[in-house]
N, C-alpha and C positions, 0 to 999 in steps of 0.2 A: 885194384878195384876201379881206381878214375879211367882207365883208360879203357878198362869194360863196361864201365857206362856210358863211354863217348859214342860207344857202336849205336846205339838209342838212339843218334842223334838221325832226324827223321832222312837226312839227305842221302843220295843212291849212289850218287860217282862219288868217286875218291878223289884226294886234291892229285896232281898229276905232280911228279919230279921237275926240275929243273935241269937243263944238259950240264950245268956246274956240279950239281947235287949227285946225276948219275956217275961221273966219273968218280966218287971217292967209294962206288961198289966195289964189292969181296968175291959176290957170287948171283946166280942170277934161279930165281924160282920160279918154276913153272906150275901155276893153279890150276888143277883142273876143273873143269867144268861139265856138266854133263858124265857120259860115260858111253863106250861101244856100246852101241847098238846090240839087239839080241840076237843077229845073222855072223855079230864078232868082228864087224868093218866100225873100222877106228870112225866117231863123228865128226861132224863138220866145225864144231866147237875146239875139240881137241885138236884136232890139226891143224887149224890156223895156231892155238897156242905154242906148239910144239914149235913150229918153222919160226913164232917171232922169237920164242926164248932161244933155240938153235942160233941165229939169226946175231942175235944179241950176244951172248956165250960165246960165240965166234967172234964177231968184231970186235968185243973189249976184252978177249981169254981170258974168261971168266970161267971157274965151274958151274956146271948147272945140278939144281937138285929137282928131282921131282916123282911122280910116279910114274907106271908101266905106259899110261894113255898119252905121258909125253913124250919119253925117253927109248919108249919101243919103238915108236915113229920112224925114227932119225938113226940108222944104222950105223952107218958110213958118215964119221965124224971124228975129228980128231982133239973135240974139246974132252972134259975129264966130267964124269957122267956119273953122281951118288944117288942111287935107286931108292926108294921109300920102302920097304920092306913089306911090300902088299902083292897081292896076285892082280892081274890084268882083269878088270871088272868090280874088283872089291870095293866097296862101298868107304873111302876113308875120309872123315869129317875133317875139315877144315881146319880147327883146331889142332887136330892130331899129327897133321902134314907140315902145318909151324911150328908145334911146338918142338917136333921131332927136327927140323931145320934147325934154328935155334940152338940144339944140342950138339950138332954137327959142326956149327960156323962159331959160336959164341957169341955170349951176350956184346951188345952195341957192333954189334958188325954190320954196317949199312948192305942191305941186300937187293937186287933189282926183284919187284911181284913182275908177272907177265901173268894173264888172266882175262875171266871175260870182265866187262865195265862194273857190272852191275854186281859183282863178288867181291869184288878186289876191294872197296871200304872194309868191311869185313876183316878180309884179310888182311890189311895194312892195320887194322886197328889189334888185330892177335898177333901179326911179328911186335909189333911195340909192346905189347902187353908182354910174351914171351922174352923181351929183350933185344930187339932186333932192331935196325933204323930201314923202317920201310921205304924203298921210291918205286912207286907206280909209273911202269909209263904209260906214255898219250897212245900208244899202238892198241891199249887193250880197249878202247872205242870202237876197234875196227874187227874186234871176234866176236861172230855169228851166234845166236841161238840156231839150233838145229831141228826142227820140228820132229826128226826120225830119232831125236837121239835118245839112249836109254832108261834115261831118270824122267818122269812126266813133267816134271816141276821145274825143268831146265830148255823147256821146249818152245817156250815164248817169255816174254815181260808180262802178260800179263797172268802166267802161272807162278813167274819167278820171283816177282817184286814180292808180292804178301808171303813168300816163301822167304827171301831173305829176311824180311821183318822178327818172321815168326823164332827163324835162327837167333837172330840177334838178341831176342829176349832169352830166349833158351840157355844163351851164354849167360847171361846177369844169374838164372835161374842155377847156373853149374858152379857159376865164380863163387855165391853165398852159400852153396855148399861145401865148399874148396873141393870141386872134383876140377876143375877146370887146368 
């Protein structure tokens, strides 16, 4: 439960890893963000996540986990690639994408987030919750909102922020139910 209430805590960015801390990574996950467009072209959000986690996954041969918006991306790759069990487009909550990680890697496995900025607190605070030892890197500063991209609410900060907010209570609202 403390680590579901830490998500409340008012601040946006997440604290960033240290190059010490990232090298005792297992695996690397890719957040998504956003979602295709409704023409079916991958956004601009996804794609940069894909190429850092790619990126990252390569340099430290790491496996990557993630879903279709990252991992359909990136064909032609010779890192080791576990699929989330969702169709390309499906709507799957944050929650459900770690704690299904989680199940995958096991508890206390420090894991690299790759994500956009303004998700990734979120998300660092439910790998911990889940069991996980989160490090964010500093690259997720540098993925785009996409103003064409699928989800409206992922199309600027200023649709997104009171939309992260809104999540984060949402979680405290699931944990005191124990659906979380």
């Amino acid at each position: 439960m403390l680590e579901v209430v830490k998500i409340l805590n008012p601040r946006i960015k997440p604290r960033y890893a240290e190059e010490e801390e990232l090298k005792t990574a297992k695996a690397v996950l890719g957040v998504p963000f956003n979602s295709y467009r409704k023409d079916g072209t991958p956004d601009n959000s996804n794609k940069v996540i894909a190429e850092k986690s790619y990126k990252i996954a390569e340099e430290r041969k790491l496996p990557l986990y993630g879903q279709p918006e990252e991992l359909d991306l990136m064909q032609d790759t010779k890192i080791e690639k576990h699929r989330f069990p969702s169709e390309l487009g499906d709507w799957v909550k944050t929650e459900q994408l770690v704690k299904w990680m989680a199940t995958q890697v096991g508890r206390r496995t420090p894991v690299i987030l790759v994500g956009h900025q303004h998700h990734m607190r979120r998300a660092a605070a439910l790998a911990k919750y889940y069991g996980l030892v989160s490090l964010v890197i500093d690259d997720c500063k540098d993925v785009p909102y996409d103003k064409n991209g699928g989800q409206w609410w992922c199309r600027n900060a200023a649709t997104y922020i009171p939309w992260e907010y809104a999540s984060r209570a949402r979680l405290i609202v699931l944990n005191l139910l124990g659906k979380l």
